[in-house]
C-alpha positions in Angstrom: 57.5 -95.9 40.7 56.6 -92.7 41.8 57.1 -91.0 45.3 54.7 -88.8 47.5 56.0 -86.8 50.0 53.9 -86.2 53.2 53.5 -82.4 54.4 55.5 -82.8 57.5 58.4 -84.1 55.1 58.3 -81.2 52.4 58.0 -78.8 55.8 60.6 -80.1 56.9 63.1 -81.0 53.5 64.6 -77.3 53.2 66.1 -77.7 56.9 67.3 -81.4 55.7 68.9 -79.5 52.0 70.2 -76.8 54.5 72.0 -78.7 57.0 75.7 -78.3 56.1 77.0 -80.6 58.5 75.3 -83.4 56.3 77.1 -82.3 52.9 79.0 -84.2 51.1 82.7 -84.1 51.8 85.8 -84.6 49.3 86.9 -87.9 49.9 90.9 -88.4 49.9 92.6 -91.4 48.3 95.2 -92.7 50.9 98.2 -95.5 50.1 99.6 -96.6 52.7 103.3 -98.1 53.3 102.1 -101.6 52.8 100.5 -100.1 49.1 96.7 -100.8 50.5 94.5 -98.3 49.0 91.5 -96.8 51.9 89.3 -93.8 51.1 88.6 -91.0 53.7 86.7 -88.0 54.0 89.8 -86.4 55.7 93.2 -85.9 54.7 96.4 -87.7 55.9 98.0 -85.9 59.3 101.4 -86.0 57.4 99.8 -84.3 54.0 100.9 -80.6 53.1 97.8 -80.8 51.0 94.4 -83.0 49.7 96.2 -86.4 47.7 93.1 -86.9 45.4 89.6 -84.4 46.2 86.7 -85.6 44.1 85.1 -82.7 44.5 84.6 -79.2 46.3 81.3 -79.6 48.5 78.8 -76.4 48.8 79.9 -74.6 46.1 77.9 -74.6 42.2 79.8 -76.1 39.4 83.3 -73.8 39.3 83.5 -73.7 35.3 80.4 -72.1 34.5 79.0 -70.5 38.0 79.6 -67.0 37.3 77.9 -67.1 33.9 74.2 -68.2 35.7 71.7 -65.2 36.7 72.0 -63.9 39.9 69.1 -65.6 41.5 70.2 -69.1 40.5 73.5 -68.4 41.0 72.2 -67.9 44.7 70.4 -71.5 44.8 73.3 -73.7 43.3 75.2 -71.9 45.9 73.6 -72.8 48.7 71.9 -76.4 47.2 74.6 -77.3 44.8 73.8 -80.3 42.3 76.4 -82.9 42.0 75.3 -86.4 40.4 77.1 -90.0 39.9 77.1 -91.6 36.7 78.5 -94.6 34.7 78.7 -95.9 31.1 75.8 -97.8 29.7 73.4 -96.6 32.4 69.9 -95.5 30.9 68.6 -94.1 34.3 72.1 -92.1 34.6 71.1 -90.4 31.2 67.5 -90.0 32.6 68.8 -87.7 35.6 70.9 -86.0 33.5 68.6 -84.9 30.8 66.4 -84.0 33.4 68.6 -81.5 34.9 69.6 -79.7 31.5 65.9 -79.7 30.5 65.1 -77.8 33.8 68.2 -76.0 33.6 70.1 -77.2 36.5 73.5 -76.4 37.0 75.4 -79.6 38.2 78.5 -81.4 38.6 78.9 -84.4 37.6 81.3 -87.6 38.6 81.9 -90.5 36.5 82.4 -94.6 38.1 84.2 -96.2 35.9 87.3 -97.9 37.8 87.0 -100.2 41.0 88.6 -96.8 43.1 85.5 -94.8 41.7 83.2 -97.5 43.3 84.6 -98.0 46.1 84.6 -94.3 46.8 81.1 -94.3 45.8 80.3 -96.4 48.1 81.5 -94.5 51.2 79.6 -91.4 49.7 76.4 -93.2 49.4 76.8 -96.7 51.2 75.7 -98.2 47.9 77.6 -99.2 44.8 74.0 -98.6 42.5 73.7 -95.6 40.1 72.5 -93.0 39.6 73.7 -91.4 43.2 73.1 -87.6 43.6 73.2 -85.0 46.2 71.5 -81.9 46.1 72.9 -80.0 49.0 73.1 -82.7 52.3 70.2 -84.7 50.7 71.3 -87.5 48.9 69.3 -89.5 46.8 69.4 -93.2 45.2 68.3 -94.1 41.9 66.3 -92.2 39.2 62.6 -91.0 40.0 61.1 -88.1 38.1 59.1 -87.4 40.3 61.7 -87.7 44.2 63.9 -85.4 42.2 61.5 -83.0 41.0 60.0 -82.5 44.8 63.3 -82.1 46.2 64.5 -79.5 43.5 61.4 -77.5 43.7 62.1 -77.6 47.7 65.4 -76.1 46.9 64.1 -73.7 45.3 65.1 -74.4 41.5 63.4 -72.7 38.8 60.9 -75.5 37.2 61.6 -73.6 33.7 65.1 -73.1 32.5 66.8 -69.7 33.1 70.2 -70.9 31.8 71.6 -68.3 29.6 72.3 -69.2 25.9 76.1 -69.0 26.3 76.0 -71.7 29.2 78.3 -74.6 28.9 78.1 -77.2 31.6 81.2 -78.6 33.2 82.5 -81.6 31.5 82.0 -85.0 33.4 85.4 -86.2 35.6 86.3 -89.1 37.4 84.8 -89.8 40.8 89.0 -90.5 41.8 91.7 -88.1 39.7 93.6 -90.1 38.5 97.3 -89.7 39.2 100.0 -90.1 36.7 102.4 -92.8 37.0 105.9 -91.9 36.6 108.3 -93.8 34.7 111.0 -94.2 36.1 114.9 -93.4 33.8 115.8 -96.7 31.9 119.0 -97.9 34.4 122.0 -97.4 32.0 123.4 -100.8 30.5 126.7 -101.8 32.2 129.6 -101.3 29.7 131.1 -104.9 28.6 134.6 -105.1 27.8 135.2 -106.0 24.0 136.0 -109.5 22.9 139.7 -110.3 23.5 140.8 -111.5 20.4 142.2 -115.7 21.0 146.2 -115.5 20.8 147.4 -117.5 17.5 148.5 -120.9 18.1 152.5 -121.7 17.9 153.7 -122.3 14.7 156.1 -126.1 15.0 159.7 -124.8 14.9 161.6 -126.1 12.0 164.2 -128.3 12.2 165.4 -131.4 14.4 164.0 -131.1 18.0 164.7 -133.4 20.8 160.8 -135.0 20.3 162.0 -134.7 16.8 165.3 -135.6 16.1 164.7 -136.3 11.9 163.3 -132.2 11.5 160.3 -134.5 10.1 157.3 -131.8 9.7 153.9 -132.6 9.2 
């Protein structure tokens, strides 16, 4: 189903891409002492640094962003691309062919664990994919024609100018994920070694008073 913006929308849809108080944030994985897992755009007040950031909001993507021409390198600054994916999702694939046949540079997040959805859902208020962003605006679902409007808002060339030698970043997990650490194997306690039984008394020879013949049997 395809969308139609108004003119007072499209007038008004670079102040809404622009807007950087509506960006995305990186959203922090918390455990609390009780071991309950919550999601917040902010870190913990006790935290030296970020626990888990899914991603790095208003920048283009890190691996490959000094490598685009200067005048898209000056658009993915500014309206940076970052899209939500999962596995067997046709529409995912949609959006992102999409964007490499335009020659978009974008990040992209991967929900594939019940953490990933639920910090997908504080993202975008909804657990249903595709979810992208490009700068604030955030949009729901796959349409050719929404996402073409918004990136031609942006600015976005409508015909690749990705150089040859362009590599996009690889895909990672809406939530790192943290390696568990095993803990040492507790040392077995040391058991003493079998006492060997002492051998039993051998009947003394001869008369005794329970044996007054010296009988032996």
């Amino acid at each position: 189903m395809q969308k139609t913006l108004c003119a007072p929308l499209l007038a008004s849809l670079l102040m809404m891409l622009a807007c950087t108080g509506a960006q995305a944030q990186g959203v922090y994985r918390i455990v609390g002492p009780d071991g309950k897992v919550t999601f917040s755009d902010r870190p913990p007040a006790d935290a030296k640094e970020p626990l888990q950031p899914t991603r790095s909001a208003g920048t283009a993507p890190a691996a490959a962003g000094a490598a685009l021409p200067y005048d898209l390198r000056q658009i993915a600054n500014r309206f940076p691309v970052t899209i939500y994916t999962g596995n067997d999702c046709a529409p995912c694939i949609s959006l992102r062919n999409a964007l490499t046949s335009r020659g978009v540079p974008f990040t992209e997040r991967t929900v594939s664990t019940s953490e990933d959805a639920a910090a997908l859902q504080r993202l975008s208020g909804s657990a249903s994919l595709p979810f992208g962003s490009i700068g604030g605006q955030q949009i729901v679902g796959f349409s050719d024609a929404e996402w073409t409007q918004y990136l031609d808002a942006a600015g976005y060339p409508k015909q690749s100018q990705l150089p040859s030698s362009y590599r996009a970043p690889a895909a990672t997990p809406l939530v790192a994920v943290k390696p568990v650490e095993v803990a040492p194997a507790a040392e077995k306690p040391k058991t003493a070694a079998p006492t060997r039984p002492a051998p039993a008394a051998r009947p003394v020879d001869g008369p005794t008073p329970s044996n007054p013949a010296g009988i032996r049997f």
